[in-house]
C-alpha positions as CSV (number, residue, x, y, z in Angstrom):
1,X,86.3,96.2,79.4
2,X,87.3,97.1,82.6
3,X,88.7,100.4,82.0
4,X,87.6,102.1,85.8
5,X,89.4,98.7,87.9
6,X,92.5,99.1,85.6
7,X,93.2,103.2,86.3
8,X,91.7,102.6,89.6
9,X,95.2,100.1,90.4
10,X,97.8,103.4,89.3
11,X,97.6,105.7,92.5
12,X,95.7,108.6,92.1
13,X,94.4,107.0,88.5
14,X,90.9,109.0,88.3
15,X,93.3,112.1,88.8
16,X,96.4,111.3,86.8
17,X,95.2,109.1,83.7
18,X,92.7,112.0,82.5
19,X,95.9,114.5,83.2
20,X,98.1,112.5,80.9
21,X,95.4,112.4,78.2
22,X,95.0,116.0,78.2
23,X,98.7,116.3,78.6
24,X,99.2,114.4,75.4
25,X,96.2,116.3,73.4
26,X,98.0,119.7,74.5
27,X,101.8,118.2,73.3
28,X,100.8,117.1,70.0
29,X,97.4,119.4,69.0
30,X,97.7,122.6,71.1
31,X,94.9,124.4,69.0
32,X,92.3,121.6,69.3
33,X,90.4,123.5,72.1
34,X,90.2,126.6,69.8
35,X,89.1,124.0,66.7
36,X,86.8,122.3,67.9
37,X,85.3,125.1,69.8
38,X,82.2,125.0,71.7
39,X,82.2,122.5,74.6
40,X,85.1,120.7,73.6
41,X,87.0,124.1,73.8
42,X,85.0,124.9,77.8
43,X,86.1,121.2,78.7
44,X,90.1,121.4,78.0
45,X,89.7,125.1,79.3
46,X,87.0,124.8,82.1
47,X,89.9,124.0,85.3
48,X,88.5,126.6,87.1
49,X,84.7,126.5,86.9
50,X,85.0,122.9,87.1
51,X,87.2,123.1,90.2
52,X,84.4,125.6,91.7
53,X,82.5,123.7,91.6
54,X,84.0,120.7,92.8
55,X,85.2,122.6,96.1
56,X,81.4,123.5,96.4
57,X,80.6,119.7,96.3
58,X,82.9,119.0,98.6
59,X,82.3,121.7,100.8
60,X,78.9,120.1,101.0
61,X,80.3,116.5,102.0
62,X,81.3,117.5,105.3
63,X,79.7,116.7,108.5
64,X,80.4,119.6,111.4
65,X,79.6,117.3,113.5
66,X,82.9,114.6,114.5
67,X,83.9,113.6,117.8
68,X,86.0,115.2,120.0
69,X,88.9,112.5,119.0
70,X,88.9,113.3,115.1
71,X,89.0,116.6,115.7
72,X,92.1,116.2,117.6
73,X,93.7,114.0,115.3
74,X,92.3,115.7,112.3
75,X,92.9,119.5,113.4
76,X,96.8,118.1,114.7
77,X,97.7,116.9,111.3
78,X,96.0,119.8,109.4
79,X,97.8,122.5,111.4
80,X,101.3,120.7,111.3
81,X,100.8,120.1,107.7
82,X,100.5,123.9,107.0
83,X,102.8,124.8,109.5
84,X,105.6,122.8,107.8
85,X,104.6,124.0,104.4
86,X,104.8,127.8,105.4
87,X,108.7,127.0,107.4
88,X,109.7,125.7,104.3
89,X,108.2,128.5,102.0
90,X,110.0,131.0,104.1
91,X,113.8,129.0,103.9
92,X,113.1,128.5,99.8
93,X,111.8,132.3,99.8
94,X,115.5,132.9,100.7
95,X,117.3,130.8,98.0
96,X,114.6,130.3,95.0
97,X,114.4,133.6,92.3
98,X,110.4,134.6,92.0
99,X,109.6,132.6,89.1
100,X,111.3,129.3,90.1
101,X,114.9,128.2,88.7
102,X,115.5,128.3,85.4
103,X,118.2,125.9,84.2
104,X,120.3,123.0,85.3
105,X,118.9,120.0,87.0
106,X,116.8,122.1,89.5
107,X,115.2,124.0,86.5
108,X,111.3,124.8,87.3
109,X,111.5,123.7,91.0
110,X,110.2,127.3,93.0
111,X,108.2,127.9,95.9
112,X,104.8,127.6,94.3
113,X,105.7,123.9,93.5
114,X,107.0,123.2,96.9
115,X,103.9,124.9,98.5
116,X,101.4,123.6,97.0
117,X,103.5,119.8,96.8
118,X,103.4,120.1,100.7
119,X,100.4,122.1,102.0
120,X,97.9,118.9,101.0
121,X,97.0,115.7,102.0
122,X,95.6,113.5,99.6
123,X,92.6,112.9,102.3
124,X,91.3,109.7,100.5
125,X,94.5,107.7,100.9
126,X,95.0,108.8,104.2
127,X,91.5,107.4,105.0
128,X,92.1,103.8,103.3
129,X,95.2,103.6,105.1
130,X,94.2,104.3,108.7
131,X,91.6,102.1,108.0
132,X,93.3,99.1,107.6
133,X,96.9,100.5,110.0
134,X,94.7,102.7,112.4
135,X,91.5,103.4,114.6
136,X,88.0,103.9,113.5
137,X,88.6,107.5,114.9
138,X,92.2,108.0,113.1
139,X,90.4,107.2,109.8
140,X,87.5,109.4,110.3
141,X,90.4,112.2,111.0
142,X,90.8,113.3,106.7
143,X,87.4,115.4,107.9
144,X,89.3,118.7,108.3
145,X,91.9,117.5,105.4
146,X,88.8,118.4,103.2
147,X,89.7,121.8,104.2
148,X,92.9,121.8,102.8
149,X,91.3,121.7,99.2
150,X,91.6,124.7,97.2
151,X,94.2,127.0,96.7
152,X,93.1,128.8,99.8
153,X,96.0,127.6,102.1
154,X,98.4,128.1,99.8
155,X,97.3,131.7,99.0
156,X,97.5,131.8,102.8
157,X,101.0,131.0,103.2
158,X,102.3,133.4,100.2
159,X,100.7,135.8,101.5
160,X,101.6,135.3,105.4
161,X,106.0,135.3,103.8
162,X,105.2,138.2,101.9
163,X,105.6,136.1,98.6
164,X,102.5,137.5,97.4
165,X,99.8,140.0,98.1
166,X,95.9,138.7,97.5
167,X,93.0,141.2,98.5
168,X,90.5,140.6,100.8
169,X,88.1,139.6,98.3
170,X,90.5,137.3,96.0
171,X,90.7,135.3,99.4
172,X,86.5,135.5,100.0
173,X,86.4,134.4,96.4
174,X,88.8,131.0,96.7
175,X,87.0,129.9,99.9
176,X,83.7,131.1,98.9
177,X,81.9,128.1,96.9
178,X,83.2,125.7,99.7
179,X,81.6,127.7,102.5
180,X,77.9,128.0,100.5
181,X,78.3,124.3,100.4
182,X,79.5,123.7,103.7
183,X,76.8,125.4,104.8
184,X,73.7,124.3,102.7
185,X,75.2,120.6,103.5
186,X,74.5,121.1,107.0
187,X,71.8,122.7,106.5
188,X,70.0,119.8,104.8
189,X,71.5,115.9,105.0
190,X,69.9,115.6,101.9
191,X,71.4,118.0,100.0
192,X,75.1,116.9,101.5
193,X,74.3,113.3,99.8
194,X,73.5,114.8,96.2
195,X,76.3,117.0,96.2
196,X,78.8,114.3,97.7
197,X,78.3,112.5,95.1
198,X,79.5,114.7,92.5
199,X,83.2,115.2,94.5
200,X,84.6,111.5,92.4
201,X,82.6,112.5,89.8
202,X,84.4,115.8,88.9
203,X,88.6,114.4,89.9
204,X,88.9,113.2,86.1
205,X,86.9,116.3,84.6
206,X,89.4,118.8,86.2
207,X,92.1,116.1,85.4
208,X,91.9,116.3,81.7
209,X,91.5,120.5,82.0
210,X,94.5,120.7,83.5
211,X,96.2,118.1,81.6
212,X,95.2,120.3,79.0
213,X,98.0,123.3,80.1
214,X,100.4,120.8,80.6
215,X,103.7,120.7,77.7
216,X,104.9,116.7,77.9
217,X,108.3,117.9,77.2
218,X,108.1,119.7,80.9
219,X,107.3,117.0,82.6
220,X,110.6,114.7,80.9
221,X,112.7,117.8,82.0
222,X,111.3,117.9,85.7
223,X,110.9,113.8,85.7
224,X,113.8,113.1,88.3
225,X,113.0,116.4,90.2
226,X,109.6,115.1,90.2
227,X,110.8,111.8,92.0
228,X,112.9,114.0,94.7
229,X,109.9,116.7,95.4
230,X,108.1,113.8,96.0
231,X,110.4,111.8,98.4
232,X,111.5,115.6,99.6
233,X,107.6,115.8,101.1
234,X,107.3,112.3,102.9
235,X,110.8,113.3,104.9
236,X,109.9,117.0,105.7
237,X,106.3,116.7,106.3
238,X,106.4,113.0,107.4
239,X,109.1,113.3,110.3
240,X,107.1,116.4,112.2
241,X,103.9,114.8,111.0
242,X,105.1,111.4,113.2
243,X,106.0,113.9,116.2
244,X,102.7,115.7,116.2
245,X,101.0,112.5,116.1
246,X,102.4,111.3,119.3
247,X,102.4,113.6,121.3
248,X,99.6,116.2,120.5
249,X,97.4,113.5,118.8
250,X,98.1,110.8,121.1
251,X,99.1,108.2,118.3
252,X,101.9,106.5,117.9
253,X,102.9,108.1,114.7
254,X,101.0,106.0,112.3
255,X,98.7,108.8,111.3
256,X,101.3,111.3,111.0
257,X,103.1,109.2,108.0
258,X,99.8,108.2,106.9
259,X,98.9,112.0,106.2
260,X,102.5,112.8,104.4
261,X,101.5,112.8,100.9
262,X,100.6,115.2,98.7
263,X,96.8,115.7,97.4
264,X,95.8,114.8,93.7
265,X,93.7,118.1,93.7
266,X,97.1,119.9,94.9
267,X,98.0,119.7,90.7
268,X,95.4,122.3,89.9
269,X,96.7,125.2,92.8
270,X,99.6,126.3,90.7
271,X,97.5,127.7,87.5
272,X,94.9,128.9,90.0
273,X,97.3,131.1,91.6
274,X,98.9,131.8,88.7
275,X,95.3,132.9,87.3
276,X,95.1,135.6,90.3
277,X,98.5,136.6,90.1
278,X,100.2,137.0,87.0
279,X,104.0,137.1,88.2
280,X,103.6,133.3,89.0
281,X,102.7,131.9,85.4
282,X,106.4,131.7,84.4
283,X,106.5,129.1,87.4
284,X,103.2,127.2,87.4
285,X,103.7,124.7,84.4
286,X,106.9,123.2,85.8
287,X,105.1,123.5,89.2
288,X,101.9,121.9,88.2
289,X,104.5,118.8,86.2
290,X,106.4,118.7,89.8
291,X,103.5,118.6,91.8
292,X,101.9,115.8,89.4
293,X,105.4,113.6,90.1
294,X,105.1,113.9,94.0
295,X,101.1,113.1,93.8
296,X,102.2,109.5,91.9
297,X,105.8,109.2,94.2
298,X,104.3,109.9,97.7
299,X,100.5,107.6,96.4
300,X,103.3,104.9,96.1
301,X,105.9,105.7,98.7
302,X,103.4,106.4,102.1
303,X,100.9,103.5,102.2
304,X,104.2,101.3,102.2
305,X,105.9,103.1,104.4
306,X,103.0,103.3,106.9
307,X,102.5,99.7,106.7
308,X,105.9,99.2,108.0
309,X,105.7,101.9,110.5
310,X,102.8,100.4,111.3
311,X,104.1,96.7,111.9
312,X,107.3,98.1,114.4
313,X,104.9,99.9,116.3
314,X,102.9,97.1,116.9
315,X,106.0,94.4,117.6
316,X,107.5,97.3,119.9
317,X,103.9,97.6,122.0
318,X,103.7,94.0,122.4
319,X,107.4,94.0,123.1
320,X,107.0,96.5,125.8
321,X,103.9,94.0,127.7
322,X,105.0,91.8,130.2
323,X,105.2,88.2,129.5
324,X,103.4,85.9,131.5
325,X,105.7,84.6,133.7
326,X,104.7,80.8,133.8
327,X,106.0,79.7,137.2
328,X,104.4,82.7,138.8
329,X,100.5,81.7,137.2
330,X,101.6,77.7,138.4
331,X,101.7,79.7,142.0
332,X,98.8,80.9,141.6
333,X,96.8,78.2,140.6
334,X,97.9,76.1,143.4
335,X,97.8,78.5,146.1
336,X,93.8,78.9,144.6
337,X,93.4,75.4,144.5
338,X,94.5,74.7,148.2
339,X,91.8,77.5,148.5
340,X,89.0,75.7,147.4
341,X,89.7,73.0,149.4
């Protein structure tokens, strides 16, 4: 059977199928965890342990040395990401009650969805699309996205508007495992292959975990929200994304649209935060179904929306050459001919 190919065509499948299944197991058996006990019970309630130490493992994947080029590009899209993330967490701040909107269409949209829906990029599509639309070094640029992972960034930016307050060590203890591994991967080469590994290996463990806190019957309420949040995130990330691209990156905006989606791992950042700071777990279901939506929306929406992007940039470069003008080169070929003789 070719299970992997199959959930490997839906976008973000290793991420999204497992979430569904756990999804499904918490709808319609909510007490199977404390049933079956043991290490059935640590797998559907392990997100956190398993998520340390995936950020370890990924920590561990990354090379601190890159050229000059990708970290341009890289560090351009990374800060313009968060950048737009934390404008738009201070306008919402304004409008959106603490624990996210409670009826009516907009019910369980709230800062901590749109936060952690925007302050990601899902790194791995970014790097299959650049490398088919872009340049070896515009592909190599998801390096620093790795940073992104966690719930780091988005502690970061409810803490900078004042939307939360972390301690010093609840911040040292989010980044922590992905600095040991950071560094023991650079350390040793060695040990940043064996740990590397594990990063795909864990995405469907952590899946089903949090899949596992997850009511269906939220995620039919914020279905259509879902959809919006999703195309909400290519627009308001995308368009300054494009900008950035072109003229701090030097691109021509193909990166910049490439990088405005939102991270499969950005699902589990809701319940993490939530986990540190109580006042957000009236938010963090609806905002982990809502951030789920705009993983599978914006998986779909930017690689086709890059390829176009892609294909007008292109037509509008080659427009921009000068023909070769033929009576001009039938000149020249004369004039060189009478030359030679």
């Amino acid at each position: 059977m070719n299970i992997k190919k199959t959930i490997d065509k839906i976008p973000g499948g290793m991420m999204l199928v497992p979430l569904f299944i756990g999804a499904l197991v918490h709808t319609f058996t909510p007490g199977a965890g404390e049933y079956f006990g043991s290490f059935t019970k640590g797998l559907m309630t392990g997100t956190v342990p398993i998520l340390a130490v995936w950020f370890f493992c990924m920590g561990a994947s990354i090379d601190i040395r890159a050229t000059g080029t990708v970290l341009r590009k890289s560090g351009t899209l990374v800060l313009t990401k968060i950048a737009v993330a934390w404008v738009v967490a201070m306008i919402a701040a304004q409008f959106l009650p603490a624990g996210g909107v409670q009826t009516g269409f907009f019910a369980g949209l709230s800062v901590l969805a749109l936060i952690a829906a925007m302050d990601m990029t899902n790194g791995g599509l970014y790097a299959s699309i650049m490398q088919q639309y872009g340049t070896k070094e515009e592909a190599g640029a998801f390096v620093l996205m790795s940073l992104e992972s966690g719930p780091l960034v988005t502690m970061l930016i409810l803490g900078s508007t004042g939307l939360a307050v972390f301690e010093p060590h609840a911040f040292i203890g989010a980044v922590l495992p992905f600095l040991v591994g950071f560094l023991l991967g650079n350390l040793d080469h060695d040990l940043r292959s064996y740990f590397g590994k594990a990063t795909q290996t864990l995405i469907p463990f952590f899946g089903f975990a949090l899949g596992c806190t997850i009511d269906l019957s939220v995620i039919v309420q914020t279905g259509m929200l879902g959809i919006l949040l999703g195309v909400a995130v290519i627009i308001v990330t995308g368009i300054p994304l494009i900008l950035a691209d072109r003229f701090i990156g030097g691109g021509n905006g193909t990166a910049g649209l490439a990088a405005s989606s939102t991270a499969g791992a950005a699902v589990a950042n809701p319940v993490i935060v939530a986990s540190m700071k109580p006042e957000f777990l009236p938010a963090a279901q609806s905002a982990t179904a809502l951030v789920a939506a705009s993983v599978i929306v914006t998986s779909i929406l930017v690689p086709i929306l890059t390829a176009y992007w892609a294909k007008h940039m292109n037509k509008k470069r080659q427009d921009i050459q000068p023909s070769p003008n033929p009576e001009t080169d039938g000149e020249m070929k004369l004039r060189s001919a009478k030359g030679n003789l």
